[in-house]
C-alpha positions as CSV (number, residue, x, y, z in Angstrom):
1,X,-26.9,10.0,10.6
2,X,-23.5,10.6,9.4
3,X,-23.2,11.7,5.4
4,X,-20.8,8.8,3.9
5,X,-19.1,8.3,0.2
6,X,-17.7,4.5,0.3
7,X,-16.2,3.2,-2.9
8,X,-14.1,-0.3,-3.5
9,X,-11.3,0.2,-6.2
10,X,-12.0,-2.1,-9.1
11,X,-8.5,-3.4,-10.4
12,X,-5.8,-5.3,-8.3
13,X,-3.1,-5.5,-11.4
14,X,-1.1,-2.3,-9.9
15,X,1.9,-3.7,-8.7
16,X,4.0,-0.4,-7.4
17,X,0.7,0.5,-5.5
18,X,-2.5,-0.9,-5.6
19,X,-6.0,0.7,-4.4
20,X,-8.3,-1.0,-2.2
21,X,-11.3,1.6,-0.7
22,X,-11.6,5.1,-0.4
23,X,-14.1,7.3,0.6
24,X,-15.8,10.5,2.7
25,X,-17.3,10.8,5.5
26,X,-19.3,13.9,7.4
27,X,-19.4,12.4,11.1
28,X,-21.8,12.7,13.9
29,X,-20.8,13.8,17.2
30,X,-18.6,11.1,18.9
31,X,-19.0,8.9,16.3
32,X,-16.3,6.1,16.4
33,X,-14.6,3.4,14.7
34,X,-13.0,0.4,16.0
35,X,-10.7,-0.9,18.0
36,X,-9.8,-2.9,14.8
37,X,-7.1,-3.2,12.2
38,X,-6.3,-3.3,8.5
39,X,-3.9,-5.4,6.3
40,X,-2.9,-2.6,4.3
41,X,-2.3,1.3,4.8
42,X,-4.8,3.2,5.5
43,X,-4.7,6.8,5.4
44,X,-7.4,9.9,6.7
45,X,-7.2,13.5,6.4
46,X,-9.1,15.8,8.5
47,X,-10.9,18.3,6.1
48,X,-12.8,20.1,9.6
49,X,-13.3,19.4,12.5
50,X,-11.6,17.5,15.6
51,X,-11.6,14.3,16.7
52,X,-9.1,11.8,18.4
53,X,-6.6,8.7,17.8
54,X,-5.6,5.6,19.8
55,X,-3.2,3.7,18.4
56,X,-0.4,1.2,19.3
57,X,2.9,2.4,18.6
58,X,5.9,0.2,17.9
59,X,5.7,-0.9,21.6
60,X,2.6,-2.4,21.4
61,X,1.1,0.6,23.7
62,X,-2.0,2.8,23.3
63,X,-1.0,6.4,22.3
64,X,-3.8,9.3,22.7
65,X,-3.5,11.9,19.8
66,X,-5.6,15.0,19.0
67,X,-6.6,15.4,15.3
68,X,-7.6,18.5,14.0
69,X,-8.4,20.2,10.4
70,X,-5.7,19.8,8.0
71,X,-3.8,17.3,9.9
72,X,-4.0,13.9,8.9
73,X,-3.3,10.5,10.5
74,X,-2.1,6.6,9.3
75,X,-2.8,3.4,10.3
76,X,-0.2,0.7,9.5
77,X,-0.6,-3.3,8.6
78,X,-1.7,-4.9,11.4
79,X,-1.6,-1.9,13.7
80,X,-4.8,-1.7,16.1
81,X,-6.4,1.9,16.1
82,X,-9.9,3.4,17.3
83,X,-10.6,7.0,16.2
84,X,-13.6,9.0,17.5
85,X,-15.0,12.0,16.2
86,X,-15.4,15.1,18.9
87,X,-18.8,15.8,20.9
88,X,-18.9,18.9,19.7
89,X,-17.2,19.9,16.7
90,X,-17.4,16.3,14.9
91,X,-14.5,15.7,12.0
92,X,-14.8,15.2,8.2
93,X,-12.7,13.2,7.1
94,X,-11.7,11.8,3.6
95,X,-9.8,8.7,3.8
96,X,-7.7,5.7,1.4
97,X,-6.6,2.4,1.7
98,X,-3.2,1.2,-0.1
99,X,-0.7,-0.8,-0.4
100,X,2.0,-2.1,-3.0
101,X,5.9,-3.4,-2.9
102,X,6.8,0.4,-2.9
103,X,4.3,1.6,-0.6
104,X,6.9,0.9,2.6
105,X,9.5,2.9,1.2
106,X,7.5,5.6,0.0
107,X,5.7,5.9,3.9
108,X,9.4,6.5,4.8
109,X,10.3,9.4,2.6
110,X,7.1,11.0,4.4
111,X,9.0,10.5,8.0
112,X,5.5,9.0,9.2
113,X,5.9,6.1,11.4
114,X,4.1,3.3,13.5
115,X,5.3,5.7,16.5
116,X,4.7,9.1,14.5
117,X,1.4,8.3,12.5
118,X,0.4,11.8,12.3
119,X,0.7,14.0,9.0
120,X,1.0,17.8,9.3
121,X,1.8,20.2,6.5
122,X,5.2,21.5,5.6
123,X,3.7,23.8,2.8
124,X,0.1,24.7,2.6
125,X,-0.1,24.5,-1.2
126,X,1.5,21.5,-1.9
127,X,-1.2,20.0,1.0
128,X,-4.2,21.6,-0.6
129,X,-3.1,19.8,-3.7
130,X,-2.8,16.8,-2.1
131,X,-6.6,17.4,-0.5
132,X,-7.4,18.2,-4.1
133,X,-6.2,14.8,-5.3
134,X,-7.8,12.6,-2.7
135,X,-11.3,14.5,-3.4
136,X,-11.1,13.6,-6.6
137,X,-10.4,10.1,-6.5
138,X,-13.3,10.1,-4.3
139,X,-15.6,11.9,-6.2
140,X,-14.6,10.3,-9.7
141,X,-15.3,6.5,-8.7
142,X,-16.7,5.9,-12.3
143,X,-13.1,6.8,-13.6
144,X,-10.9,4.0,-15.1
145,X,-8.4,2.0,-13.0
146,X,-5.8,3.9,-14.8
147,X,-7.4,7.3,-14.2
148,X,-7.9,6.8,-11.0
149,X,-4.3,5.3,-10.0
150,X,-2.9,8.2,-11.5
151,X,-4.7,10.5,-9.6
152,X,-3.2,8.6,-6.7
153,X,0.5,8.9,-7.9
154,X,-0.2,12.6,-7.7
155,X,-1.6,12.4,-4.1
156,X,1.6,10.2,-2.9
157,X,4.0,12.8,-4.5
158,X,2.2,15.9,-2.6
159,X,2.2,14.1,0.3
160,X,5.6,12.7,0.4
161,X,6.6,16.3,-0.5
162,X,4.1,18.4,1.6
163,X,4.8,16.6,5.0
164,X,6.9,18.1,8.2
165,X,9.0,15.0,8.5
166,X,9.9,14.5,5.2
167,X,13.0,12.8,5.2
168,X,15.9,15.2,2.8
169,X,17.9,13.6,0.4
170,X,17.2,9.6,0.8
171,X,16.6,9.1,-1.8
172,X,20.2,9.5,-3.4
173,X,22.1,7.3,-1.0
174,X,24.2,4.3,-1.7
175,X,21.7,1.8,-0.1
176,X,18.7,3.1,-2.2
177,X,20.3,3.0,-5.2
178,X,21.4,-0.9,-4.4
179,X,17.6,-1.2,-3.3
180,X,16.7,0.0,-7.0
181,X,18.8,-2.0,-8.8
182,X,17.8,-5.3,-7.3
183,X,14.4,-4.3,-8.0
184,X,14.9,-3.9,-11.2
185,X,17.0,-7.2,-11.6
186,X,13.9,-9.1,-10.1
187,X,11.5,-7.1,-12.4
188,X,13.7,-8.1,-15.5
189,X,14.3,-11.9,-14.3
190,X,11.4,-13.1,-12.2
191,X,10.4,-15.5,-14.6
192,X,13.5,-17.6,-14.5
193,X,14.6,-19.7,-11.6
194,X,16.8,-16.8,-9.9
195,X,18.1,-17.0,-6.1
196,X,18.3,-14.2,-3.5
197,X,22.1,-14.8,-4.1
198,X,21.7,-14.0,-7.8
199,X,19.6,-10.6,-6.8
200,X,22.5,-9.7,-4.1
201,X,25.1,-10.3,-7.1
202,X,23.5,-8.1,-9.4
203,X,24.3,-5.5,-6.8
204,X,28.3,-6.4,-6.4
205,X,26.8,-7.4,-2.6
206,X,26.8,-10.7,-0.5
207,X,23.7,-12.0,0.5
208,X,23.7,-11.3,4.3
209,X,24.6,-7.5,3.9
210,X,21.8,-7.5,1.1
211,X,19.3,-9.0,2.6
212,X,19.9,-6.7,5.7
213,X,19.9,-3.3,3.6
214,X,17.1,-5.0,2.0
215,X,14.7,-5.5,4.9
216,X,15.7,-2.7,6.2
217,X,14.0,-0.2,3.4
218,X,11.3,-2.5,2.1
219,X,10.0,-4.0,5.4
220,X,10.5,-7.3,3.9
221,X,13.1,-10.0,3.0
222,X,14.2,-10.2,-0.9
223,X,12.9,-13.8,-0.8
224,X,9.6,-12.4,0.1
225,X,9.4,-9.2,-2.1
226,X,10.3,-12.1,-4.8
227,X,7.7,-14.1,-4.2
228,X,5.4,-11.5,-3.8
229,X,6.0,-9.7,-7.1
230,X,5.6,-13.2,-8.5
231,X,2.3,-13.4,-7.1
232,X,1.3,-10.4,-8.3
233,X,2.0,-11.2,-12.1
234,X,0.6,-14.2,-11.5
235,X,-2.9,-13.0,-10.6
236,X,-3.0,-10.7,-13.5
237,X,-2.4,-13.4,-15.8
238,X,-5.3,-15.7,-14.2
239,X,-7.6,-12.7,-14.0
240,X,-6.6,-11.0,-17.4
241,X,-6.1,-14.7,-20.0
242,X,-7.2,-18.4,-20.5
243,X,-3.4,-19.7,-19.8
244,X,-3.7,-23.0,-17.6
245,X,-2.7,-23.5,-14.2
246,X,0.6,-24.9,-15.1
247,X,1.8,-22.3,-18.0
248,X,1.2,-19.1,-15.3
249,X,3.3,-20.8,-12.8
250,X,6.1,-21.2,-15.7
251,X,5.6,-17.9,-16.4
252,X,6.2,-16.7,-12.8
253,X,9.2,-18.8,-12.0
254,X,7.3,-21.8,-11.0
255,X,8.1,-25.1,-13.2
256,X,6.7,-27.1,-11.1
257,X,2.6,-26.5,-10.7
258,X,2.6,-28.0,-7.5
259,X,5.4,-25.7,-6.0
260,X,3.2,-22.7,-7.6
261,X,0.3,-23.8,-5.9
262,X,1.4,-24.0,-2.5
263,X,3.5,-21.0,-3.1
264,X,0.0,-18.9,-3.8
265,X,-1.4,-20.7,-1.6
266,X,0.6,-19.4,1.2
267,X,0.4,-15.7,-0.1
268,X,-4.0,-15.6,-1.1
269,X,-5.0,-18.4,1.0
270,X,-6.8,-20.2,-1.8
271,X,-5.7,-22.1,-4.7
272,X,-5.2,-20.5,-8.1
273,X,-8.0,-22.5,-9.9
274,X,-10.4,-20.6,-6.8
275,X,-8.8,-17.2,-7.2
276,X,-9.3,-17.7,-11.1
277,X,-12.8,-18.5,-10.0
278,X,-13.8,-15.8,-7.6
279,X,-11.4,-13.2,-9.7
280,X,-11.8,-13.9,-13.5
281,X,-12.8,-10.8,-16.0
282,X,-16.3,-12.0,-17.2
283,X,-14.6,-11.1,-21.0
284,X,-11.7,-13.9,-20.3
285,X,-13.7,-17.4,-20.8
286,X,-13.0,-21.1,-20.7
């Protein structure tokens, strides 16, 4: 039987990026997993070994790819994958699952794609950090939230920095800086009944080259990255305090508890008053 380190992140109020499972795993020969998909990234590095990838590409086609030591592979939102470990030389693997309103943008700087999913090292240090980091958070499960998601900031930086198709100087173009400063303008005004119109104005822009740009490096529209950062604070505050129904959705730019509702409903599934339910801190009371 295959030796196997699974561990569930324990916090969801990480914004940026936010953990979901990690873990390590020793395989057996031809061991395999799937077809299936996730609904968040989900990246493996191959620590020895061989083994192999299907995936569909942007296409919607099965692509073959061979994995070996040091070489790593990700599986996008959505995106069906099966990976099977080699007869005879069986893969070990250590693996994470993330996500976040920056996590898009940040796969993009690494030049890995739903076409390119593979990962293979530019510079051999800055890799073996980033092997370093993913060990740890592995190993170090009992860590704080805060610990551990810093450990992870250091494993997206070496692996933004250590892959082959890094993509040079993006990050100082015209476009990213608008993308920054309307993230910052929603960060700033969520809370207050603000338009997609008001976000492209903060950026000297119209609305249909915004939202445009927009999509176009976060993978969403700026109506949807609005509501979902609103979603986001509003989970912390019905995990993290004993504010009512009503005042979170005030608090998130919802004045209307109904419109907040159906809102979060259409994000979580569930209505707040459940997701308090299933989700609350036991500390935080009635």
């Amino acid at each position: 039987m295959s030796d196997f380190i699974f561990s569930v992140f324990p916090c969801e109020n990480f914004i940026d990026f936010g953990l979901y499972q990690f873990g390590w795993e020793q395989c057996d020969p031809s061991h395999s997993f799937g077809p299936a998909a996730r609904n968040h990234y989900l990246f493996h590095l191959c620590l020895s070994g061989t083994g192999t990838l299907y995936a569909d590409n942007a296409a919607g086609k099965t692509v073959t790819y061979q994995i070996k030591s040091g070489q790593g592979f990700m599986m996008f939102p959505h995106q069906v994958c099966t990976y099977v470990a080699d007869r005879e030389i069986p893969w070990e693997y250590v693996w994470i699952e993330f996500d976040g309103l920056r996590a898009k943008e940040t796969i993009d700087l690494t030049g890995i794609s739903r076409s390119q999913p593979i990962y293979k090292a530019r510079y051999k240090d800055i890799a073996e950090t980033m092997k370093t980091e993913l060990l740890y958070i592995v190993n170090h499960k009992e860590e704080s939230p805060f610990h551990l998601i810093g450990h992870f900031y250091l494993f997206i930086d070496s692996f933004v920095r250590s892959s082959t198709s890094a993509q040079s100087g993006k990050g100082s173009s015209l476009r990213d800086f608008y993308i920054k400063e309307s993230i910052s303008y929603i960060e700033q005004n969520f809370q207050n009944d603000i338009t997609v119109e008001d976000i492209a104005a903060s950026c000297g822009l119209n609305r249909s080259y915004f939202g445009k740009i927009f999509h176009e490096n976060m993978g969403k529209s700026p109506q949807e990255f609005l509501i979902s950062y609103r979603m986001s604070k509003a989970v912390e505050l019905l995990k993290l305090t004993k504010l009512s129904i009503a005042d979170i959705g005030n608090a998130v730019g919802y004045p209307n508890q109904l419109h907040f509702s159906r809102a979060f409903k259409n994000v979580y599934g569930i209505s707040p008053k459940q997701w308090r339910n299933e989700n609350r801190l036991p500390s935080v009371s009635e």
